[in-house]
FIMARRO-888863 format. One record per residue (C-alpha): residue number from 1; x, y, z. Coordinates in Angstrom, 1 decimal. Example, Ala and Ser with C-alpha at 12.3 -4.5 7.8 and 13.67 -1.06 7.14 Angstrom:
@nr: 1&xx: 12.3&yy: -4.5&zz: 7.8;
@nr: 2&xx: 13.7&yy: -1.1&zz: 7.1;
//
This chain:
@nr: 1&xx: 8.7&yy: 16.9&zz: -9.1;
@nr: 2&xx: 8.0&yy: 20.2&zz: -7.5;
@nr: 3&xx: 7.2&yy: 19.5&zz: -3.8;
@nr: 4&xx: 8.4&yy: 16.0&zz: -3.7;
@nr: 5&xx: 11.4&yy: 16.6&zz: -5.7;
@nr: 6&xx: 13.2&yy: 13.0&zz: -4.7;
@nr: 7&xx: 10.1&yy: 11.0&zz: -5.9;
@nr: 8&xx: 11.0&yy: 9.7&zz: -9.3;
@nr: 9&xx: 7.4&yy: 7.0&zz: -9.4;
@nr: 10&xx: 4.9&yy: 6.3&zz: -6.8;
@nr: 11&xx: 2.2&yy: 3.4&zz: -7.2;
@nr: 12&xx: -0.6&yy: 3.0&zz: -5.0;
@nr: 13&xx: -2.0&yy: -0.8&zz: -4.8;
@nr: 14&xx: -5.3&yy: -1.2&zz: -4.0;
@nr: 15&xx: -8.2&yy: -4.4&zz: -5.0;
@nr: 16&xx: -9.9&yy: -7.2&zz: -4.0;
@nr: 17&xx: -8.7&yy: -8.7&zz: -0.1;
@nr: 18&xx: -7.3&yy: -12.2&zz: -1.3;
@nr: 19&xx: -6.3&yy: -10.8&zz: -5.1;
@nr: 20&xx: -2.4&yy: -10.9&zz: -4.5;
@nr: 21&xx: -1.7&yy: -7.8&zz: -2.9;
@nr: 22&xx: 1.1&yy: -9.1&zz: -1.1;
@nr: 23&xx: 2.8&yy: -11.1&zz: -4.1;
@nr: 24&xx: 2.5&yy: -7.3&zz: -5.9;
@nr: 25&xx: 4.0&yy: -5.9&zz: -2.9;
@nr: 26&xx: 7.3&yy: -8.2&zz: -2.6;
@nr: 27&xx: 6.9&yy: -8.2&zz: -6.5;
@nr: 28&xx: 7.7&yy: -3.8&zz: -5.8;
@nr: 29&xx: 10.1&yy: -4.6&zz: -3.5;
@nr: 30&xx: 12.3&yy: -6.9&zz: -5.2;
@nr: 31&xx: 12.3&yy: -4.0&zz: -8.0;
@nr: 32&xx: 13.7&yy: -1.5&zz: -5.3;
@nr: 33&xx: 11.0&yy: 0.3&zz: -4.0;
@nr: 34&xx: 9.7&yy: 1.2&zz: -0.9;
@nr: 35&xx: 7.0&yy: -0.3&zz: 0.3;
@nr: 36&xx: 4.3&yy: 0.4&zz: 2.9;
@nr: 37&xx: 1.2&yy: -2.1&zz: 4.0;
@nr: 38&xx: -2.3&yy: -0.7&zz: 4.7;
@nr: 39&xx: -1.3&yy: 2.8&zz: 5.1;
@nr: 40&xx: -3.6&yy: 5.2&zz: 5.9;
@nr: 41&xx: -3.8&yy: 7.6&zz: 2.9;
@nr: 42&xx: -4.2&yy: 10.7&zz: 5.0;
@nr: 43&xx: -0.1&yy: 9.8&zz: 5.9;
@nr: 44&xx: 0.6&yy: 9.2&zz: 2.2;
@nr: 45&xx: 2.2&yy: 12.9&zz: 1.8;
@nr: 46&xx: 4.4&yy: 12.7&zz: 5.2;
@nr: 47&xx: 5.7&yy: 9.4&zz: 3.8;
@nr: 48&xx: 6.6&yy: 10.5&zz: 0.6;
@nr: 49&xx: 8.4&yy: 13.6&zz: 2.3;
@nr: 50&xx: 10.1&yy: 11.5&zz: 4.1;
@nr: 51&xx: 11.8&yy: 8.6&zz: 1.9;
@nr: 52&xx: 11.4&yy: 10.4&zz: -1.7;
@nr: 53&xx: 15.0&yy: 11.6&zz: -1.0;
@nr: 54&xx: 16.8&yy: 8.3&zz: -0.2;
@nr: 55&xx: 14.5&yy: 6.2&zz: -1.8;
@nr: 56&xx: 12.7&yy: 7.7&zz: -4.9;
@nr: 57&xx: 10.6&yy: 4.5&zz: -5.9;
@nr: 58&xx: 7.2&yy: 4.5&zz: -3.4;
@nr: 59&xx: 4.9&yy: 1.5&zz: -3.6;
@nr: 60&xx: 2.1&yy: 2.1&zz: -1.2;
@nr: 61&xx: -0.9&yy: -0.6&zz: -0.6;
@nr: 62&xx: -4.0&yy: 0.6&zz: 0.9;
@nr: 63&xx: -7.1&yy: -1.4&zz: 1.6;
@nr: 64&xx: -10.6&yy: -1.0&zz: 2.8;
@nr: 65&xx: -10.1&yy: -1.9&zz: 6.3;
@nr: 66&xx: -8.8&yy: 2.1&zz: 5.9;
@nr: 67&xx: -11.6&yy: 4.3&zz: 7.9;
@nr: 68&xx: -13.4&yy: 6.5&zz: 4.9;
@nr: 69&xx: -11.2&yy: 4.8&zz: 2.5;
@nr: 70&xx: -12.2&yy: 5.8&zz: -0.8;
@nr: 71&xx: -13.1&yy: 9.9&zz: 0.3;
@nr: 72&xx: -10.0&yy: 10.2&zz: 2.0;
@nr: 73&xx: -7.8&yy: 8.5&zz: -0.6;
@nr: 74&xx: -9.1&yy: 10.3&zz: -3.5;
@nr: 75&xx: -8.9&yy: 13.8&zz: -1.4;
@nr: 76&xx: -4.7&yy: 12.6&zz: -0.9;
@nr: 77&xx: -4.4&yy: 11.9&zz: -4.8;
@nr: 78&xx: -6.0&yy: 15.3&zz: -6.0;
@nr: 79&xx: -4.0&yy: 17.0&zz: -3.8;
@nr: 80&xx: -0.9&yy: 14.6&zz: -5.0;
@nr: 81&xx: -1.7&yy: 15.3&zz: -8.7;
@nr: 82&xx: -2.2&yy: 19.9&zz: -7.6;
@nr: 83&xx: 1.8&yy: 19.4&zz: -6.6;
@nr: 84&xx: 2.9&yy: 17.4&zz: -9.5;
@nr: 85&xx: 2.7&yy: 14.0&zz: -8.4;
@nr: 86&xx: 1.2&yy: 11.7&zz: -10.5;
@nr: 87&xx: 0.7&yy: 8.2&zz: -8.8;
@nr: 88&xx: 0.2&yy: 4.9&zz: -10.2;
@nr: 89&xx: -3.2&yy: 3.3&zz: -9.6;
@nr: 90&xx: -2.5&yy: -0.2&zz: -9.4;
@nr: 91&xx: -5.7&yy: -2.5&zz: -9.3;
@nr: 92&xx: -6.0&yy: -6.2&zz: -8.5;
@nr: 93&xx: -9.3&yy: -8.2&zz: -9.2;
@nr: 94&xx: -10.4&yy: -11.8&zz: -9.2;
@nr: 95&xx: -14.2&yy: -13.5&zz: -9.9;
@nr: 96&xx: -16.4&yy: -14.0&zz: -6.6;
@nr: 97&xx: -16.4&yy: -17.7&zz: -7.0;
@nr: 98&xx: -12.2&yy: -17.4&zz: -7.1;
@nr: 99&xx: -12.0&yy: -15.9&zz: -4.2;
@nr: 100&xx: -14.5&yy: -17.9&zz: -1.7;
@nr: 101&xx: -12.1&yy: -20.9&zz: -2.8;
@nr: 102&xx: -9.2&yy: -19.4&zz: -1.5;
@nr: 103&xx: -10.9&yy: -18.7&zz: 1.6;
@nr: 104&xx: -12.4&yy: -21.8&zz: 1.7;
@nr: 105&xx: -9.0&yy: -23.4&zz: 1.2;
@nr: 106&xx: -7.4&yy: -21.2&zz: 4.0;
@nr: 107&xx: -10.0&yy: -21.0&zz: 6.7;
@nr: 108&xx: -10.0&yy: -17.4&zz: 6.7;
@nr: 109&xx: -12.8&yy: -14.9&zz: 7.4;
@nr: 110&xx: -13.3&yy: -11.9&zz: 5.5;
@nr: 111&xx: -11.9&yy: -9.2&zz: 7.3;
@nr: 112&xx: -14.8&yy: -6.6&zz: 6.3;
@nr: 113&xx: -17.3&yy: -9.4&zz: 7.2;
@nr: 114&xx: -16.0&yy: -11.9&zz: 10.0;
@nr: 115&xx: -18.9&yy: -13.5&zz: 11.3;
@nr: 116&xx: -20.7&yy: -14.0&zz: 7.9;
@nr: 117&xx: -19.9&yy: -16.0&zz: 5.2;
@nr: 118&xx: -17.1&yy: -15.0&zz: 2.3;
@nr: 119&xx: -19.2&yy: -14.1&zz: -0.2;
@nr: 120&xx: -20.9&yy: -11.0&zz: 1.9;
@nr: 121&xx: -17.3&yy: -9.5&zz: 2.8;
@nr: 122&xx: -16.7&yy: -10.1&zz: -1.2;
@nr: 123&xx: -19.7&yy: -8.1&zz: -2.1;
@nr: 124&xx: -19.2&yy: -5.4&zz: 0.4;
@nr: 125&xx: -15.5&yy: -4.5&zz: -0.6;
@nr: 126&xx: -16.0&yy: -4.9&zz: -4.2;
@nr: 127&xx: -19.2&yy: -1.8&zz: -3.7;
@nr: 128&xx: -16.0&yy: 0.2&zz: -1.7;
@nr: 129&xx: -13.5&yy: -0.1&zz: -4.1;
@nr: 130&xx: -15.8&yy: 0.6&zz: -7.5;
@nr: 131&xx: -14.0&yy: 3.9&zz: -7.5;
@nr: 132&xx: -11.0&yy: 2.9&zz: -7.1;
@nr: 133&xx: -11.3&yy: 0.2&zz: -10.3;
@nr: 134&xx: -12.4&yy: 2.9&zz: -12.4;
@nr: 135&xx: -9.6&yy: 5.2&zz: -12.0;
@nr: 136&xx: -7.1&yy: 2.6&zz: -12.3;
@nr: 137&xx: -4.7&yy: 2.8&zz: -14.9;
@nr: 138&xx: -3.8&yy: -1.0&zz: -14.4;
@nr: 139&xx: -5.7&yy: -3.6&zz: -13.6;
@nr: 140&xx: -4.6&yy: -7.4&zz: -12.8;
@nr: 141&xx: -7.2&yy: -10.0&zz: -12.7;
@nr: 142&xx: -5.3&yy: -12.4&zz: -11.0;
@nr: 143&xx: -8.4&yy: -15.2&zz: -11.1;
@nr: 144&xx: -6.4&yy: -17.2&zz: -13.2;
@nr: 145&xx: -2.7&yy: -16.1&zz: -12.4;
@nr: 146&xx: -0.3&yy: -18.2&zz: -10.1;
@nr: 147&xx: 1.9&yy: -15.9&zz: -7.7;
@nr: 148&xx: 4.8&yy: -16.5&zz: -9.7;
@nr: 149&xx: 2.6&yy: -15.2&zz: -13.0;
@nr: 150&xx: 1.1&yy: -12.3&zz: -11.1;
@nr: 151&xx: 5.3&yy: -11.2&zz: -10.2;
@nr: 152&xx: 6.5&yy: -12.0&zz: -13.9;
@nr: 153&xx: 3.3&yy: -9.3&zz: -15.0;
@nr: 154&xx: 5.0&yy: -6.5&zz: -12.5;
@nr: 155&xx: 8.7&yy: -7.5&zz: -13.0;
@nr: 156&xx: 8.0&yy: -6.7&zz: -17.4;
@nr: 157&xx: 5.5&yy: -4.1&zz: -16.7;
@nr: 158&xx: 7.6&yy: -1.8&zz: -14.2;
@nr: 159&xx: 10.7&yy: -2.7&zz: -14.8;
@nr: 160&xx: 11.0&yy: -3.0&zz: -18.8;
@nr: 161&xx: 14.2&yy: -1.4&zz: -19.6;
@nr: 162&xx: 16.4&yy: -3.1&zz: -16.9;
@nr: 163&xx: 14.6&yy: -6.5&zz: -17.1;
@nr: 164&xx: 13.6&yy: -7.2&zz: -20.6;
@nr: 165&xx: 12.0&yy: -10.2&zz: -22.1;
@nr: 166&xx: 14.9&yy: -12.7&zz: -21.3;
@nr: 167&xx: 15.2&yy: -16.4&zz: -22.8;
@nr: 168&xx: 17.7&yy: -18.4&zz: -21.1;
@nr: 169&xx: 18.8&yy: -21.5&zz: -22.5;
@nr: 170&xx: 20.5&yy: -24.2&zz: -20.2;
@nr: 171&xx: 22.5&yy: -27.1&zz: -20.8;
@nr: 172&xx: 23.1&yy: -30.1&zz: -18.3;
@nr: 173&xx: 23.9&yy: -33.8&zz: -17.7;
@nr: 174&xx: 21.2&yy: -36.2&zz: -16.3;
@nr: 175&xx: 23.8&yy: -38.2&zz: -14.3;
@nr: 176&xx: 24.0&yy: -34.7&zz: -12.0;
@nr: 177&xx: 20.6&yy: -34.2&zz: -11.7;
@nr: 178&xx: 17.4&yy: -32.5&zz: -13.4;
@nr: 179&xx: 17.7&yy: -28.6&zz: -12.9;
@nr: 180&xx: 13.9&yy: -27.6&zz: -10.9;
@nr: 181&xx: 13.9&yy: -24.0&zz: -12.6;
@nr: 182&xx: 12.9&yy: -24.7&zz: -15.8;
@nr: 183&xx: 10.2&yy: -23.9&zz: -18.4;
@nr: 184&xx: 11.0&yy: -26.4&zz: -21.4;
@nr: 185&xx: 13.0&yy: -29.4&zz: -21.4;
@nr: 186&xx: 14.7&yy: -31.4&zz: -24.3;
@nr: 187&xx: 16.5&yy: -35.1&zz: -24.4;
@nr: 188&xx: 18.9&yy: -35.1&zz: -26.4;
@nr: 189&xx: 20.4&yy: -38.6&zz: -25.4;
@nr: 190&xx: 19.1&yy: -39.9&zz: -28.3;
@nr: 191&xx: 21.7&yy: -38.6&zz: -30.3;
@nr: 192&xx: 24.8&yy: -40.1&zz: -31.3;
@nr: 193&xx: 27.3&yy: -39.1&zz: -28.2;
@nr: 194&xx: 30.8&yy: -37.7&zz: -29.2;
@nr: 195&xx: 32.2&yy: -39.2&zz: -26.0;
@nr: 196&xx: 33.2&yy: -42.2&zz: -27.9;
@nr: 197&xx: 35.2&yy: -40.6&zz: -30.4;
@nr: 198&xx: 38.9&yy: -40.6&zz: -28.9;
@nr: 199&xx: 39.9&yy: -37.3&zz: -30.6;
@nr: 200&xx: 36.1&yy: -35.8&zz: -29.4;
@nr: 201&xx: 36.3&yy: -37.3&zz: -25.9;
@nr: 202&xx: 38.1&yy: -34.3&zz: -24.4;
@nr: 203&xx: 36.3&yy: -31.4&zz: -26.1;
@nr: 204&xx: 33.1&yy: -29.9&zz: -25.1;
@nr: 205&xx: 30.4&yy: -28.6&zz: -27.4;
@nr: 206&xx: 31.2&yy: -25.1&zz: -27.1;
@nr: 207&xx: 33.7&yy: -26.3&zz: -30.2;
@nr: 208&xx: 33.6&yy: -26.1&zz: -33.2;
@nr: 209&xx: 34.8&yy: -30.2&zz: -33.9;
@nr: 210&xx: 32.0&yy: -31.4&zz: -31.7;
@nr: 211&xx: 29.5&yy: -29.0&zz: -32.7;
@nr: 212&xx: 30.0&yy: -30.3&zz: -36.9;
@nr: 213&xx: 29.9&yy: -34.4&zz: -35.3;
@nr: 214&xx: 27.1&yy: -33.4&zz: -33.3;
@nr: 215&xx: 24.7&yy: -32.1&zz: -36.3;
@nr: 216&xx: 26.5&yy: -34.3&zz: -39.2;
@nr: 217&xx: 23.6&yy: -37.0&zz: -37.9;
@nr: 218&xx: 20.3&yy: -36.6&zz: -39.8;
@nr: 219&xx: 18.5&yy: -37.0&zz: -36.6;
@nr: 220&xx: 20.0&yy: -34.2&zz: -35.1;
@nr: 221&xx: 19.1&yy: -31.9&zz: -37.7;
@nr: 222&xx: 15.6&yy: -32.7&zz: -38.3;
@nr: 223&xx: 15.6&yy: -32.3&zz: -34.1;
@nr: 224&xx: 17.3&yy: -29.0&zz: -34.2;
@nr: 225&xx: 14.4&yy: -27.9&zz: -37.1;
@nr: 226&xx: 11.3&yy: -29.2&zz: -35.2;
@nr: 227&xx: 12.9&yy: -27.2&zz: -31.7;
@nr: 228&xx: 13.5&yy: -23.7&zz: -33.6;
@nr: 229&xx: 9.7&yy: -24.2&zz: -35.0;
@nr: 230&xx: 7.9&yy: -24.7&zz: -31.7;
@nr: 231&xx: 10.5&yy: -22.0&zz: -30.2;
@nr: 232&xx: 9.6&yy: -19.6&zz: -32.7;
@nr: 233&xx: 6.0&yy: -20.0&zz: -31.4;
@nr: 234&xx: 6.3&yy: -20.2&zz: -27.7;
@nr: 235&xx: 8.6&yy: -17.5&zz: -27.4;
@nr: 236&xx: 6.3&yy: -14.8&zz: -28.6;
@nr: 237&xx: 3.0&yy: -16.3&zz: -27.0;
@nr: 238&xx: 5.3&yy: -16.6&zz: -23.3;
@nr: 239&xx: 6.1&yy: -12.8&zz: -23.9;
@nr: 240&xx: 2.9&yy: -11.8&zz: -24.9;
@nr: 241&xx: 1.5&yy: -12.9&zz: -21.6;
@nr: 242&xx: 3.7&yy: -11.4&zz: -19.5;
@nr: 243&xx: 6.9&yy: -13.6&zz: -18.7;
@nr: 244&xx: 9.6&yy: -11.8&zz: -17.1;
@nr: 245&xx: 11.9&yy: -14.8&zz: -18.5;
@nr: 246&xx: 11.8&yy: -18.4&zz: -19.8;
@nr: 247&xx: 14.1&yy: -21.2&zz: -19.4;
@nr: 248&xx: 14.8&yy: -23.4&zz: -21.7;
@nr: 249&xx: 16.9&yy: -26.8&zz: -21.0;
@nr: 250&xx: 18.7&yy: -29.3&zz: -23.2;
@nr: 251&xx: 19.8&yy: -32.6&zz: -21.2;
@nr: 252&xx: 22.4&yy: -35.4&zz: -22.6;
@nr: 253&xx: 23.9&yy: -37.6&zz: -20.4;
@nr: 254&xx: 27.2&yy: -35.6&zz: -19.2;
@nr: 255&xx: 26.1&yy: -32.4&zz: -20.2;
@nr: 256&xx: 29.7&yy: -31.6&zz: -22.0;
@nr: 257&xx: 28.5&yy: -32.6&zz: -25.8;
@nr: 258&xx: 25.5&yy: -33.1&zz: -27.1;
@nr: 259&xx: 23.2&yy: -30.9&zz: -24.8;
@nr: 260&xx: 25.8&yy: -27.9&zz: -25.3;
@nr: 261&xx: 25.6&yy: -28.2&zz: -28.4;
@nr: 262&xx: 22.0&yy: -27.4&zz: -28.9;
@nr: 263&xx: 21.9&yy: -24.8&zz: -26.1;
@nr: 264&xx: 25.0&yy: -22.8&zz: -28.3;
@nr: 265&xx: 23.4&yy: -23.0&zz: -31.6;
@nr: 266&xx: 19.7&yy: -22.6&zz: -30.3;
@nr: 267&xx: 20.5&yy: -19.6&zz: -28.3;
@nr: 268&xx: 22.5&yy: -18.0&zz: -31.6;
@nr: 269&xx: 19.2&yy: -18.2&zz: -33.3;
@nr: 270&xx: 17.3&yy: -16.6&zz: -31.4;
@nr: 271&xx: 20.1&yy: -14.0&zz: -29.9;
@nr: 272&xx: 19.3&yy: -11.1&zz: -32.6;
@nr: 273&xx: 15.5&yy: -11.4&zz: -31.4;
@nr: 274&xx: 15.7&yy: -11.7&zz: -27.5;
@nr: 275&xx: 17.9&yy: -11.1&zz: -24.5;
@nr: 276&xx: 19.6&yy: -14.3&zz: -24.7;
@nr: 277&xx: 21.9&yy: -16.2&zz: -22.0;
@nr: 278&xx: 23.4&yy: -19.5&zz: -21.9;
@nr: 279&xx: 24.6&yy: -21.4&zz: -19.1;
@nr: 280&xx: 26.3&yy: -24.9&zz: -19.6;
@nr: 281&xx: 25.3&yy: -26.1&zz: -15.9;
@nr: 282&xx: 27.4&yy: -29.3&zz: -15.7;
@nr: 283&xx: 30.3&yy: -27.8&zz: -17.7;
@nr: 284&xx: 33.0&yy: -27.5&zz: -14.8;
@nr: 285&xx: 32.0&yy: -31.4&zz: -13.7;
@nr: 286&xx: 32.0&yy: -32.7&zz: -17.3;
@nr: 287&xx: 35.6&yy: -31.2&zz: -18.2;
@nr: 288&xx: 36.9&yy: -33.0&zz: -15.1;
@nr: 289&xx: 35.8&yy: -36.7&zz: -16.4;
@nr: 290&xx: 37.8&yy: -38.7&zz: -18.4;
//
């Protein structure tokens, strides 16, 4: 960029007071960009003169608690976009009725409006920032979106080529404990368990002798069928709205046969589609029992 000639992307958040503008702002950060809270845009340039050179990723949120907001943030941008800087306009919206609950549920006053009621502070800041909606080139409603959603949107949106779709598939052992960061989870205790199979005993379902016992049982194959078929229509669907990454869990008892099985020959069907990776949770603590 001519002037700024560090800066490789600037994005400038803007929207709704309660619409997740600090999830979008830790979202940026975790990505590697600097980020400033309610900046005054009139500082915008003497920021990015600063940091472009060390840090070339900017992620700026203004709000309308800004003095002559919308004038003086447009007059920074058109003066941004006469020295080749092309910023991001990041908008974040949610329905009226959306956001008196989570004031409601946090006991907090608008800040444009208070003394009044929610809904006036609502109606007041969504007149300020109508200009800023309509140049946006992305816009979030978040009315819907859990935090963790609204992150997973950024994370595939601004970071596609170094964090692509991912699908990780787990195995682990009940006895040690259900994993808490998961998406899907399948029993497969139900399935005849090569522990009690001298010459099985030993071996873990990474091989190729547990693997054939494992799915020589009718149940297991018409199991492994029915999983790749729902797979094959969550996966797209999870992707399509905007998850960074799913995880998908198999459990057997141990978590040495049976469930790494299924995560191994699961995650090779899908591997040619999807950034795949499996992790066998309980493997070290499985190969230690007898």
């Amino acid at each position: 960029m001519e002037d700024f000639k560090g800066l490789e992307e600037l994005i400038i958040i803007s929207g709704m007071s309660g619409a997740g503008k600090s999830v979008a702002m830790n979202s940026f950060e975790d990505l590697g960009y600097f980020c400033v809270d309610n900046l005054p845009p009139v500082l915008l340039p003497q920021l990015i003169d600063v940091i472009s050179s060390v840090r070339p990723k900017i992620a700026v949120a203004i709000d309308t608690r800004t003095p002559d907001f919308i004038d003086s943030l447009f007059i920074v941008i058109d003066d941004l976009e006469q020295k080749n800087v092309h910023p991001h306009l990041l908008y974040l919206d949610t329905r009226d009725d959306v956001l008196v609950r989570r004031y409601k549920e946090t006991r907090r006053s608008h800040p444009l409006a208070p003394e009044d009621a929610p809904l006036v502070g609502i109606k007041m800041e969504r007149s300020l920032l109508e200009g800023f909606r309509d140049r946006a080139h992305t816009l979030y409603d978040t009315s819907d979106l859990k935090p963790q959603m609204l992150k997973d949107r950024i994370l595939l949106q601004f970071n596609e080529e170094r964090i692509p779709f991912t699908v990780n598939f787990m195995s682990f052992g009940f006895k040690h404990g259900v994993p808490l960061d998961i998406d899907l989870l399948f029993d497969v205790r139900f399935i005849t368990n090569p522990f009690y199979i001298p010459e099985l005993r030993p071996l873990t379902g990474q091989t190729e002798a547990v693997q054939t016992y494992v799915m020589s049982h009718p149940e297991a194959r018409a199991f492994y069928k029915k999983v790749i078929d729902m797979l094959e229509f969550l996966l797209p669907q999870y992707k399509r709205e905007g998850k960074a990454q799913v995880v998908v869990a198999f459990g057997c008892t141990g978590g040495k046969h049976r469930s790494i099985t299924f995560a191994e020959k699961v995650s090779a069907h899908f591997a040619e589609r999807y950034n795949v990776k499996t992790v066998h949770r309980d493997l070290v603590h499985a190969t230690q029992e007898k």
